[in-house]
C-alpha positions in Angstrom: 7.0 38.5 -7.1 5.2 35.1 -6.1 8.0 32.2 -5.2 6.8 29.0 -7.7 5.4 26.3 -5.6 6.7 22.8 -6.4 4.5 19.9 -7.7 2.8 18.0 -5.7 3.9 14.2 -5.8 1.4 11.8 -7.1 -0.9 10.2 -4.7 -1.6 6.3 -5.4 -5.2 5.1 -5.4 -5.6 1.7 -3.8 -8.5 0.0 -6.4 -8.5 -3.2 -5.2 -7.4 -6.3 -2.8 -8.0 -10.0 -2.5 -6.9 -13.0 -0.2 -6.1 -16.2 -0.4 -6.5 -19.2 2.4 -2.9 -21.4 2.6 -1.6 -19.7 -0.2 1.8 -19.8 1.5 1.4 -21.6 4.6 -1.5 -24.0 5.9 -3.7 -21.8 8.5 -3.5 -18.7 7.3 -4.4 -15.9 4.3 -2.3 -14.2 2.5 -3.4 -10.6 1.2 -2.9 -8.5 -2.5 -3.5 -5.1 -3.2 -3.7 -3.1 -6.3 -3.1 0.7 -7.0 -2.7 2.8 -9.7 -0.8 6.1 -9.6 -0.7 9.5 -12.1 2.7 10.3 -12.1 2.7 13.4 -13.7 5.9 15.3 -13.5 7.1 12.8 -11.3 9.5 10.2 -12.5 8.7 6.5 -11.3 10.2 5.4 -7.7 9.2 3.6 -5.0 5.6 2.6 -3.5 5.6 2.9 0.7 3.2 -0.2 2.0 1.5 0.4 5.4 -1.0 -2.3 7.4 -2.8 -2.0 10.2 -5.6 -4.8 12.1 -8.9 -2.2 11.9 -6.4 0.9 12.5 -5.0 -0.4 15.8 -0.8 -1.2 15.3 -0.1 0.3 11.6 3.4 -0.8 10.4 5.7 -0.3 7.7 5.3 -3.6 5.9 8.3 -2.0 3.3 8.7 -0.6 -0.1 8.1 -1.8 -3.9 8.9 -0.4 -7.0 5.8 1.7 -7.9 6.2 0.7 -11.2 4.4 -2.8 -9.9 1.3 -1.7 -8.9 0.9 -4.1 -6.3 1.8 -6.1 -3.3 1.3 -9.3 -2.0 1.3 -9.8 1.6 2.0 -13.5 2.9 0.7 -15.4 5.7 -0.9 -12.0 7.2 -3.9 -13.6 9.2 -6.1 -16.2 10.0 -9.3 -14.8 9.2 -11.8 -13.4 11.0 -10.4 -9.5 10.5 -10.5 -6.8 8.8 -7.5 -5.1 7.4 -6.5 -1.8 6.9 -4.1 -0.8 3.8 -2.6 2.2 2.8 0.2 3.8 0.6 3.0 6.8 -0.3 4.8 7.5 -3.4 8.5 7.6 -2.3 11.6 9.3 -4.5 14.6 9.2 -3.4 15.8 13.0 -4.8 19.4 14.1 -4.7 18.1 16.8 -2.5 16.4 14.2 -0.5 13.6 12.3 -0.1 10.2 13.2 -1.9 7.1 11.9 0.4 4.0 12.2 -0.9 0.7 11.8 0.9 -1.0 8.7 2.3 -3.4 7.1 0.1 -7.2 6.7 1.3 -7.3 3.8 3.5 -8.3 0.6 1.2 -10.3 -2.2 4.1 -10.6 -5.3 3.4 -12.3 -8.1 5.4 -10.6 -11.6 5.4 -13.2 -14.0 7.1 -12.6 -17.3 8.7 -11.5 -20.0 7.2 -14.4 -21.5 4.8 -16.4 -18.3 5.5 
C-alpha cells in the first residue's frame, strides 16, 4: 500500500521590482519587489526574503507576512549594480517548520545615479 505524499508548499513567483534614488537617504536606492503566490492547501504564513550583489554574498534580508506581496528594501545601493532577489514560503507548523522552495532568481539592475 503506497504511503500519501504530502503537498508540496507553494512556491512564490517574483513578478516584478523597482528602485528608487534617495527614497530614504540622500546617495543611495532603495529597492521593491513584488510576488505573488498559489497557496493551495497551504494556509497563509510568512514570505523568506534573500539578496545577493550578482550572486556573490546572498543574505537573509528577514521575513514578511506573505499575505503582503512585497518588500521594500531601503538604502540597499548606490547604483551601478545588479541585484539578485529571491524568496521561500515559510509556516511555522506545530510539527515544525514548513520550507518551501526558493523562488527563481528575480535580477534587477539599479544604475548610477541619473543613469
Amino acid at each position: 500500500r503506497a504511503t500519501p505524499t504530502a503537498p508540496t508548499p507553494p512556491v512564490p513567483v517574483v513578478t516584478g521590482g523597482d528602485y528608487w534614488w534617495e527614497a530614504s537617504e540622500p546617495g543611495t536606492y532603495d529597492v521593491s519587489i513584488s510576488w505573488t503566490i498559489d497557496y493551495g492547501t497551504f494556509p497563509v504564513a510568512s514570505v523568506e526574503v534573500f539578496m545577493s550583489w550578482g550572486g556573490e554574498g546572498e543574505q537573509s534580508l528577514g521575513t514578511v507576512p506573505s499575505s503582503d506581496l512585497g518588500f521594500y528594501h531601503p538604502r540597499v545601493t548606490e547604483g551601478g549594480q545588479t541585484l539578485w532577489y529571491r524568496v521561500r514560503y515559510v509556516f511555522e507548523d506545530y510539527a515544525g517548520p514548513v520550507v518551501g522552495d526558493f523562488s527563481d532568481v528575480f535580477e534587477i539592475y539599479v544604475p548610477t545615479e541619473g543613469g
